[in-house]
C-alpha positions, -999 to +999 in steps of 0.1 A: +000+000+000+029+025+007+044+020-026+009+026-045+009+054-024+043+069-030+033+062-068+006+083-067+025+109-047+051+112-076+026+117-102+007+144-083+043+158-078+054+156-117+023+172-127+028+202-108+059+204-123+050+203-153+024+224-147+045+250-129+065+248-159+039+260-184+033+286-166+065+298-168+063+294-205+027+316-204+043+344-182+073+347-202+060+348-235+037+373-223+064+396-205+078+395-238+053+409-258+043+438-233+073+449-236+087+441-270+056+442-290+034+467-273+061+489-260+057+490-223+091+495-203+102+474-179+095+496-149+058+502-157+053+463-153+052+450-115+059+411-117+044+391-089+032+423-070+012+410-038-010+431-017-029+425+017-064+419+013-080+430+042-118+406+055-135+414+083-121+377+095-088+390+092-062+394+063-047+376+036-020+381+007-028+380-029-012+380-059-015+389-098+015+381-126+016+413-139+003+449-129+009+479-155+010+516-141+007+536-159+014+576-145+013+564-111-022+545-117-029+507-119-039+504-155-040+465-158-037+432-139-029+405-154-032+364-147-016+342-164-028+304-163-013+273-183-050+261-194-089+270-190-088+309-187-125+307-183-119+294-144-097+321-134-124+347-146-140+360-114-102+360-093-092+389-121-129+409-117-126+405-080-086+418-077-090+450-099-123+458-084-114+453-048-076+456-043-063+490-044-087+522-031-099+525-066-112+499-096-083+490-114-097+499-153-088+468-170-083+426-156-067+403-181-069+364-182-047+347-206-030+314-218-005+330-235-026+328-271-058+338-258-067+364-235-102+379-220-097+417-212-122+426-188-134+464-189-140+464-155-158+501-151-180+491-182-186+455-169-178+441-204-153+420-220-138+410-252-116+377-264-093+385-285-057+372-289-026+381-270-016+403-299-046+425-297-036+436-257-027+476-261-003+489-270+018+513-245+001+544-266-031+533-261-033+523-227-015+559-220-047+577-243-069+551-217-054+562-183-053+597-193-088+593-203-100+574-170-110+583-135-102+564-101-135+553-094-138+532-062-154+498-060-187+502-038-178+495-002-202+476+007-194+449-016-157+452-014-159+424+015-174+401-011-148+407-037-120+403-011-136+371-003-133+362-038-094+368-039-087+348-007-109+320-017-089+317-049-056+323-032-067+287-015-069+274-046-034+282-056-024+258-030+015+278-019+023+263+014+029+295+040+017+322+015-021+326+028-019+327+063-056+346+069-052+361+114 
């Protein structure tokens, strides 16, 4: 029983691997096409930035793979996933809505091909390709054209909620420790 056990303990282990791995793949290609193709520079692109969500229960960190600022103001958050954008939907909606003072204007799920750019003021969204994300000049034209519009309070909570459930999900040993 122990070595069926230990079996089933490796492939759980080489999945995540390999999983872990595309990821990497996803995140990179896409790091290189902000900033080769659409001209963002290095500095207006936060890899890996956490934050501390704040519940009513207590508190939590998050993360994103990418946040563009843009003038000072998060323009875009970005997730990166190795399969099934559609399941890491609500965890973009709920971060830019809910984790600075203000909404964050645009979420972006992708697979490194695909992508889902969520207007998050408007409460739309389009799929298009990776190649259709904009460009530096545009997303300046955007911010310049945007407000910082807080996400109603009373629904933060829920949105929060939302993040740290998600943050469970990601499974990181010592990384979402709620007090």
């Amino acid at each position: 029983m122990e070595d069926r056990e230990k079996l089933i303990q490796e492939k759980i282990a080489e999945k995540e691997f390999i999983e872990r791995m595309q990821l990497r793949g996803v995140q990179r290609v896409l790091y290189e096409i902000l900033t080769e193709d659409k001209g963002f520079h290095p500095e207006e692109i936060q890899i890996d930035p956490q934050f501390r969500v704040i519940l009513s229960t207590g508190e939590a960190t998050a993360g994103i793979d990418f946040m563009i600022t843009l003038e000072g103001t998060g323009f875009m958050v970005i997730r990166c996933v190795p399969s099934g954008i559609e399941s890491w939907e609500r965890y973009v909606i709920a971060f830019a809505r809910a984790i600075m003072d203000y909404q964050i204007p645009y979420a972006v799920i992708t697979d490194g091909e695909k992508a889902k750019i969520f207007d998050i003021i408007s409460n739309s969204f389009t799929q298009v390709s990776v190649q259709n994300l904009p460009t530096r000049h545009e997303a300046t034209i955007l911010i310049k054209n945007s407000q910082k519009i807080p996400f109603p309070e009373k629904r933060k909570e829920m949105e929060r909620r939302i993040i740290y459930a998600f943050e469970g999900i990601k499974c990181q040993p010592g990384k979402n420790k709620i007090s």
